[in-house]
N, C-alpha and C positions, 0 to 999 in steps of 0.2 A: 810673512816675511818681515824681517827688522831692518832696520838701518842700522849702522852704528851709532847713530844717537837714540836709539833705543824707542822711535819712532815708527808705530804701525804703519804700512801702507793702507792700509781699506781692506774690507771686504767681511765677512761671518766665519767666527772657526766651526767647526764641526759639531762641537757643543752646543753652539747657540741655534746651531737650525736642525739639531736634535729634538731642542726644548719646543721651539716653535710649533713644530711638527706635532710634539705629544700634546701641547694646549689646543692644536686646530683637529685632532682625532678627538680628544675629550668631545670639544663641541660637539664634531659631527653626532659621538653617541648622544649627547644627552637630548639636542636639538630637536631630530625625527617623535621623538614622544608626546614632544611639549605641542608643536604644530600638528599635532593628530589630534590631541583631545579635545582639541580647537574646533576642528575642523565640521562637528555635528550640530555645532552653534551657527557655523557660518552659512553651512547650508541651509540651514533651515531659514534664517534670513533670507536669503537669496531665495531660494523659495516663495516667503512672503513678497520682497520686492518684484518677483517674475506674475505672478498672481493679481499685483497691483497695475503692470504693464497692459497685462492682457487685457484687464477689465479698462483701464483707461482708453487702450485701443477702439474698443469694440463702444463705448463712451464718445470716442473723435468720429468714426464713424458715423452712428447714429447720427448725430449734429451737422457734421460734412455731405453726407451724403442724405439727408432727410426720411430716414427710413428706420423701422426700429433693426437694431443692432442685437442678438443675443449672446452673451459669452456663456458657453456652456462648457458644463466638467463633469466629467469620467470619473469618478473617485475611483473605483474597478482598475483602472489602467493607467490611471496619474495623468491622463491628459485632459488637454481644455480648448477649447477653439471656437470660432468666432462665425454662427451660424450664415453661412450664407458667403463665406469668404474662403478663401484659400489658407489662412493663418493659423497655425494652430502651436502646441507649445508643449511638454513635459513637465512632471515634476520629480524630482530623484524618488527612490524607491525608499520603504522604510518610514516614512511620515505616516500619522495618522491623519485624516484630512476626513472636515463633516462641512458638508453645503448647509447651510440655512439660507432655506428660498422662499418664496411666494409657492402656496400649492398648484397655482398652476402651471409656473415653471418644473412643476419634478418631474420627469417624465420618467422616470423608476427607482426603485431606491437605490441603488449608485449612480443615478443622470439627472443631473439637476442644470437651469439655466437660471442668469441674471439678464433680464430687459434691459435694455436701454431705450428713448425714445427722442424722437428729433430734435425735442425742446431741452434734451439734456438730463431731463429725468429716468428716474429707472422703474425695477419693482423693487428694490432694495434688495438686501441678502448679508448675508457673510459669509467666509470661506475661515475655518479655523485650521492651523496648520499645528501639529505639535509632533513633537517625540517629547516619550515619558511624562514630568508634571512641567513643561514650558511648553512654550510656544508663540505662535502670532495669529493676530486674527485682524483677515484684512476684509473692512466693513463697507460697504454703498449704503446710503442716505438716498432714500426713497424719492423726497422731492429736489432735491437739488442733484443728485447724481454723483456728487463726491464720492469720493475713495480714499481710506484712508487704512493707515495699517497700524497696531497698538499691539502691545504684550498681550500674551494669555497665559493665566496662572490656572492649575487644576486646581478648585478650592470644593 
């Protein structure tokens, strides 16, 4: 509406919340594509930090409660869990995944455990997480029991 002094009162004509409309439909399409291709990076992170959890868990453990702690993994079934506890964890499907353990942790060639021991120490290992040529590899330091998680490149 006008005034006679040729003064809008307020509001959008029809045009402009046509155009709105077409810039916020563009987004939507192009959006959904961009946060998918994303999403195989994020997981797989997530992945390494859940892996890191676990092991630290089973790490407070051992120390808190004076007893060796084992986190052990399933590569077969993607799971992991913390022998002698009720905790246990997943990891999404689709990851390649290799234990490196002590051989007396392997208890088959898809079941492998990492120690832990009261004083904090472990038997060391690594767990490598990857899809295609990346990935993560989350490490335990034998004498000290650290964990710690770093890039993995296929070379």
């Amino acid at each position: 509406m006008r005034r006679a002094s040729g003064l809008r009162t307020g509001g959008f004509t029809l045009v402009e919340l046509l155009v709105v409309l077409a810039i916020g439909g563009l987004l939507l399409a192009v959006a959904p594509p961009l946060i998918s291709s994303a999403m195989p990076a994020v997981e797989l992170k997530a992945a390494a930090r859940r892996t890191a959890g676990g092991l630290r868990l089973a790490r407070e453990i051992a120390v808190a409660q004076g007893r060796d702690a084992a986190w052990v993994l399933d590569i077969g079934s993607n799971r992991y869990s913390i022998e002698g506890d009720h905790r246990s964890g997943s990891l999404p499907g689709g990851l390649e995944i290799e234990l490196l353990a002590a051989d007396e942790e392997m208890r088959s060639n898809s079941v492998g455990a990492i120690r832990f021991y009261p004083d904090g120490s472990s038997t060391g290992g690594r767990v490598i997480l990857k899809r295609g040529d990346a990935g993560y590899q989350v490490g335990v330091n034998w004498l000290t029991g650290r964990i710690l998680i770093a890039d993995w490149e296929r070379r």
